[in-house]
N, C-alpha and C positions, 0 to 999 in steps of 0.2 A: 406357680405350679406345685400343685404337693405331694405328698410322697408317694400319696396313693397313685398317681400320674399312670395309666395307662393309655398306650397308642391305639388310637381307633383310626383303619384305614378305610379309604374307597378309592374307587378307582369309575373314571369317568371316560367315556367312549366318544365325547362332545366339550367344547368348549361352552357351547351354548347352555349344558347342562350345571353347569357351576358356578354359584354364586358371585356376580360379578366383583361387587363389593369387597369380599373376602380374599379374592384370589389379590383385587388390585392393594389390598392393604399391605402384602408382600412381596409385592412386585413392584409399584411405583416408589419406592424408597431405593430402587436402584439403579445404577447411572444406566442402564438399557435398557431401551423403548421392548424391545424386541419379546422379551417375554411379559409383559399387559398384557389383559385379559382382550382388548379389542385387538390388539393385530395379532393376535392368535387363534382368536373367533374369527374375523373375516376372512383370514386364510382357508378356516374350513368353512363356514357358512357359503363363501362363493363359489365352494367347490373345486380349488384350487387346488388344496389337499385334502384329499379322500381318499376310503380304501379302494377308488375305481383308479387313484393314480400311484397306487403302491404305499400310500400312508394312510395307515391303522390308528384314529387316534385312541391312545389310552393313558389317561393322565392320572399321575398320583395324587392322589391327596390324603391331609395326615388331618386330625381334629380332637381335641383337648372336649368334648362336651358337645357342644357347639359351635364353637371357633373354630377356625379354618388356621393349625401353627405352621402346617406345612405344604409344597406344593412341589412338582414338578412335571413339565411337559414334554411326555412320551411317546411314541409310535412305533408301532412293527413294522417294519419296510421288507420287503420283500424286492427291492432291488437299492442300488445306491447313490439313484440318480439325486437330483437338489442336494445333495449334501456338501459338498464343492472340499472334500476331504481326499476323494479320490481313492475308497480303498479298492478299488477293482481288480488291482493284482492281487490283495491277498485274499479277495474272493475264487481268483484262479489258481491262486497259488493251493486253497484248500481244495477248491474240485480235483487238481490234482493227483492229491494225496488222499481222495476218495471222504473229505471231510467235507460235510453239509453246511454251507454259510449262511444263508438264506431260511425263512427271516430271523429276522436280530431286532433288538429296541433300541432305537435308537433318542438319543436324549439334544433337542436343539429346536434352537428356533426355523422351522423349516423353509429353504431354499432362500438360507441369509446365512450368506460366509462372513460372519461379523461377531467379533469375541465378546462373550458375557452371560453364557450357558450357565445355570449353575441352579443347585434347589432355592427355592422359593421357603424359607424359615423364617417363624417369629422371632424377634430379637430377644422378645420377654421369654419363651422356654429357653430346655435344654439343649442347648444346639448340638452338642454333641449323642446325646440319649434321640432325640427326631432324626437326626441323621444317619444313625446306626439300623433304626426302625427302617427308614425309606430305604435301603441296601438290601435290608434283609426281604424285605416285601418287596422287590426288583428281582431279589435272585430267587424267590419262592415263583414270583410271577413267570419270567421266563425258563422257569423248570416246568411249571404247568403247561404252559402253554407250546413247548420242546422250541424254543431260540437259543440258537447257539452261543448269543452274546450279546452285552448290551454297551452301545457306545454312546461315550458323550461330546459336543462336537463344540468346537472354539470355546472352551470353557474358559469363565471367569479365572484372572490370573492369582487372588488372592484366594478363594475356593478349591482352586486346583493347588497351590500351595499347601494347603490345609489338611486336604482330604485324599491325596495321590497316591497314598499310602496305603488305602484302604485296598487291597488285592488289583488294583488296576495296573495297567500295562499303559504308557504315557508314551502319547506318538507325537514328535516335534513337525510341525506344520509351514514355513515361509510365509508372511504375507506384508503389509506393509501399513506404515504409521506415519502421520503429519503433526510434529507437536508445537505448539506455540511457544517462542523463548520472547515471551512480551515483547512481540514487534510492531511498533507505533502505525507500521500501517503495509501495505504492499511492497511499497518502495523500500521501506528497513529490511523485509524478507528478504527483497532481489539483492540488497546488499552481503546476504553473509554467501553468494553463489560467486563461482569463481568468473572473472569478465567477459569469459566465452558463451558461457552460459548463461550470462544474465542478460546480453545480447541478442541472444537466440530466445529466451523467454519474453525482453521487450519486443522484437521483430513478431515472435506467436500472436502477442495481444494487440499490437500495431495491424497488424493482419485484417481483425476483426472492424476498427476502423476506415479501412481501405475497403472494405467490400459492404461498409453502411453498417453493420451491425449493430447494436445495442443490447443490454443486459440488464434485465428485471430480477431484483428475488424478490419472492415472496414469500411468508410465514402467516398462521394461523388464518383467520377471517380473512385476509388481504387475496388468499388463493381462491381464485372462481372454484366453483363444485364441478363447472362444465367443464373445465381442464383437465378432467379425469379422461374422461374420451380421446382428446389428442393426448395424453401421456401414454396411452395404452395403445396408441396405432403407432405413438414412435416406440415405442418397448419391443413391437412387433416386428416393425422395421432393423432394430438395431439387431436381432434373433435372426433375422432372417439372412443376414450377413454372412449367417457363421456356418450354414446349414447344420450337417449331424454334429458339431459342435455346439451349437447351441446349446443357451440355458431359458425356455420358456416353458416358465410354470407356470404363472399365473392368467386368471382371466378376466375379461372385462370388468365384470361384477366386482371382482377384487379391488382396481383402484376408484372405482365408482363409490364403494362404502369406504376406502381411507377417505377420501379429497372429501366427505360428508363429514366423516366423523371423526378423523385422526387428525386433523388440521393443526392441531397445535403440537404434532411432534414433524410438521413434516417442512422443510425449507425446497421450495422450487427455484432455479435459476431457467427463467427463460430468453431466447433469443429474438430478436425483432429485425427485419430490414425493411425499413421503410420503403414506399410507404403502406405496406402490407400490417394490417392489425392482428393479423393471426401468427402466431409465434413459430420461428422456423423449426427450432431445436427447442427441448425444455429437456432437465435433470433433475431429478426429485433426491432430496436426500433429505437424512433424519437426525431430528433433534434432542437433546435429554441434556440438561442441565449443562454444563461446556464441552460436548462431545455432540462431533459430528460424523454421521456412516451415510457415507454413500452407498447407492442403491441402483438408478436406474436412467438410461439418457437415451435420448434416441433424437433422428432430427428429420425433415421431410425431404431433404434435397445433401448430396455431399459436399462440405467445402473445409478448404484446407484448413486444418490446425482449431479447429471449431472444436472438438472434440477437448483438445487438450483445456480452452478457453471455460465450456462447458462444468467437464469434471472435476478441474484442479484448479485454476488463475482464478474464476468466479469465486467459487466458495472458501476457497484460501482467504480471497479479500473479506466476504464477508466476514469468516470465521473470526481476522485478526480484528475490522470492526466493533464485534461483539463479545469477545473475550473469552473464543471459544478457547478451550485450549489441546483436545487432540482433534484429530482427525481419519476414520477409518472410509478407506476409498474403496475398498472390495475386495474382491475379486482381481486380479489381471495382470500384465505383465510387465516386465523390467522398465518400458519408458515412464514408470511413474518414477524410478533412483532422480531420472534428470529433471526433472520438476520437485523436487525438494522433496519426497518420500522414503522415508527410511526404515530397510527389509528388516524385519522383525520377527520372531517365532510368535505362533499359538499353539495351542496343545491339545489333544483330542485323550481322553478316557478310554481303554479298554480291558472290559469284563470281561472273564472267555471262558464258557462253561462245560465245552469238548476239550478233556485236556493234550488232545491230540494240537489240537487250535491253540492252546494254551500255548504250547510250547513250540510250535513255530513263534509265533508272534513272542514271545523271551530268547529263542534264538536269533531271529534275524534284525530286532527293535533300536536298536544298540548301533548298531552298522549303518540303520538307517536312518537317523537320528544324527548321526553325524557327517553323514552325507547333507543332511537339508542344512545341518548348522554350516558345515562349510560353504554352503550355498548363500546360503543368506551374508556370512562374510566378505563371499567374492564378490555379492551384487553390492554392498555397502562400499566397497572400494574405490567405484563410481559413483561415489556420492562427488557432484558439480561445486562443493562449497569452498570457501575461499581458505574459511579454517574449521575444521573438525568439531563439533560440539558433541 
């Protein structure tokens, strides 16, 4: 890049509008599926997300000539749902105080709690001269357009390390991690658990033998395309559990175009009882170089302890098989500490451009931030391991 180096921006209202090629030459070089050009397009193309469900797409982009050095994937949301960040009290907290929240830009891969947000930069520019560019063109943008603030959500940890400085406000998040300590296979795993627990985790998986069960995965070509249909009525099922707690965002269409054309990031664990060929339960989860993020399970009928078999003892096994070496499960609550999951911070980004907004969120950040570290302390204290790692 030379001296004369100026930033040429645009800004795209479509994924489908931007060169796929380009986008993925900065975005497949990193360990998350999540921001590629196709599961970012099929989110919108299926109408998943759209401005009819409160997401705006409007994405950055940065270009040297005609190269594509910079990127990143944005949205105006006009409410807070799929962001799985929770800020809704400080959305009350600012009606309150007679300060406007709503909308704001929101920076993430949408309705996926899974860490690795972060711009999309050439390695060959200036990372730090594109990066300054895309801030400035974020806070020009949500000045035009009157947003109050732009968040970025489970960001990358070496990213957010880097760049946290730049006038953001860093909100600490709970959520949970599986990592591989080279264990030869399932059995080494259940050994570093304390005897109560490893007990209770053979009885889980013993379970599944006593009621016929069997356990399929599959990856890339191996996964039927028609599986998309039963993954999508068990997704439906597993939502329908929760009622107004639920999290259904997506739609048919949506896993109909991954199971077609995502296949090689995606691992299915499905369930079988004989002598039924249709699978009772399946969990789709995702792949990228030795990292695996869970996603999505559902099952047609309830049976005990299937669930746990499912999300965590299935893919755990596979993972150690194939040398996966972390593990992001999602979403969800404390019984993941007792299956070998260990509570972890992420970090969320915020810009705030009402300084009325500013300054709640620097007064009350600090307090809250240390409430969730405590939190995540106390659920690690229940880690079932025999010895500490």
């Amino acid at each position: 890049m030379g001296s004369g180096f100026k930033i040429s921006v645009r800004w795209f209202s479509a994924m489908a509008a931007i060169d796929r090629t380009q986008w993925d030459q900065l975005a497949v070089p990193l360990q998350t599926p999540l921001l590629e050009w196709s599961w970012l397009h099929h989110l919108e193309a299926s109408g998943s997300i759209a401005p009819a469900k409160g997401w705006q797409p409007c994405h950055l982009t940065v270009w040297d000539r005609d190269e594509m050095i910079g990127a990143a994937p944005l949205y105006i949301k006009s409410h807070s749902e799929g962001e799985f960040i929770f800020d809704h009290w400080w959305a009350q907290l600012a009606r309150d105080y007679g300060i406007r929240y709503y909308p704001k830009l929101v920076g993430m891969s949408p309705a996926t709690p899974a860490v690795g947000y972060r711009f999309l930069i050439s390695p060959g520019s200036d990372q730090n001269r594109v990066m300054t560019g895309m801030l400035s063109a974020i806070d020009g943008f949500c000045k035009d357009h009157g947003l109050s603030s732009c968040h970025f959500n489970f960001v990358d940890r070496s990213w957010f390390d880097q760049w946290s400085s730049n006038g953001f406000v860093s909100w600490q998040h709970q959520s949970f991690m599986w990592r591989n300590q080279d264990f030869k296979g399932f059995d080494d795993y259940l050994q570093t658990f304390k005897s109560s627990q490893r007990r209770n985790i053979r009885r889980e998986r013993q379970r599944m033998k006593h009621f016929g069960i069997t356990f399929k995965a599959m990856t890339g070509d191996k996964i039927p395309s028609d599986m998309a249909d039963t993954m999508f009525q068990y997704y439906l099922h597993t939502n329908a559990r929760y009622g107004p707690w639920a999290a259904r965002y997506l739609n048919q269409d949506f896993f109909k175009r991954i199971f077609q054309s995502c296949r090689e990031r995606l691992l299915i664990i499905a369930a079988y009882r004989a002598p039924a060929s249709h699978p009772l339960a399946l969990s789709m989860l995702l792949i990228k170089d030795r990292h695996l993020i869970g996603r999505y399970w559902g099952c047609s009928e309830p049976v005990k302890d299937l669930h746990f078999n499912m999300c965590f003892y299935a893919p755990i096994e596979w993972a150690i098989d194939h040398g996966i070496q972390s593990f992001d499960p999602g979403a969800g609550s404390a019984h993941k500490i007792y299956r070998g999951f260990q509570a972890v911070t992420n970090t969320s980004l915020h810009r705030l451009y009402d300084p009325r907004l500013k300054a709640l969120f620097q007064h009350l950040i600090e307090e809250v931030n240390q409430l969730e570290i405590s939190n995540v302390e106390a659920l690690n204290r229940k880690l079932p391991f025999a010895k500490r790692n």
